[in-house]
C-alpha positions in Angstrom: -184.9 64.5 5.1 -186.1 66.5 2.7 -189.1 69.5 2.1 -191.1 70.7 -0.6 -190.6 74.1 -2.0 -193.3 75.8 -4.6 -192.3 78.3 -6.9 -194.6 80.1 -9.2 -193.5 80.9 -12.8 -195.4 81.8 -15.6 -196.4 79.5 -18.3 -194.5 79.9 -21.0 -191.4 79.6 -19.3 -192.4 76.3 -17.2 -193.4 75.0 -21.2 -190.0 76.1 -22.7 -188.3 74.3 -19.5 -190.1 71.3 -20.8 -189.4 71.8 -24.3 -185.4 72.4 -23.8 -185.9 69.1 -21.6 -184.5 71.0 -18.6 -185.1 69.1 -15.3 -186.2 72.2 -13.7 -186.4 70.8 -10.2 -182.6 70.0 -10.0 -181.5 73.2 -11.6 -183.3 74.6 -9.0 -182.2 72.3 -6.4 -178.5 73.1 -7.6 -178.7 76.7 -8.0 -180.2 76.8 -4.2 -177.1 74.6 -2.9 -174.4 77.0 -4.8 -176.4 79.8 -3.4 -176.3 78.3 -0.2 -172.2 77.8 -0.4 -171.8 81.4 -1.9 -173.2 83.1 1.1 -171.8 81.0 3.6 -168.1 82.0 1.9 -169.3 85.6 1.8 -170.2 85.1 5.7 -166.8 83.7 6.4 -164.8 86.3 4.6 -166.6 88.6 6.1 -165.8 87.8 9.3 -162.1 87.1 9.0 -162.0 90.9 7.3 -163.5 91.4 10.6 -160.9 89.8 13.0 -158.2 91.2 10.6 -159.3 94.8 11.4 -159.9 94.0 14.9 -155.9 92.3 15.2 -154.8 95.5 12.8 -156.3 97.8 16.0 -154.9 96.0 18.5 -151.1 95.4 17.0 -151.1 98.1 14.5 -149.9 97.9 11.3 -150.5 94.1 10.2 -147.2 92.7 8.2 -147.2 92.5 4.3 -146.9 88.9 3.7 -143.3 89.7 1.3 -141.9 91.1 4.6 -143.2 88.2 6.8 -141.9 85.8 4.0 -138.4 87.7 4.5 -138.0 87.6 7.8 -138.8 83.6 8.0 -135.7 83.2 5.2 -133.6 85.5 6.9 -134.1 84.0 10.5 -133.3 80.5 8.9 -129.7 82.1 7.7 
């Protein structure tokens, strides 16, 4: 399903849109979906940031990942 959405530019662009033979309504369609998928990445690193300081709290210190990678190799030896 699907809605309509009006935007209001001025003239002269809307003219040059149609000049360049842009198809305006998918560029905006596009832009609105990347938009979209940039915030909700945003949101969700965000959030893990969020969790991250709340596990750094409750451990401590979190683990560089070098040391974690070490102590995998070394517990295999």
């Amino acid at each position: 399903m699907s809605v309509v959405i009006s935007v209001r530019v001025r003239k002269e662009l809307k003219e040059e849109l149609e000049r360049l033979g842009i198809d305006y309504a998918e560029a905006v369609r596009r832009f609105l979906e990347e938009l979209v998928a940039r915030e909700r990445r945003r949101l969700a690193l965000e959030k893990a940031r969020e969790v991250r300081e709340r596990l750094r709290s409750k451990v401590g210190t979190l683990f560089p990942s070098a040391e974690l990678i070490r102590e995998d190799r070394d517990a295999d030896h």
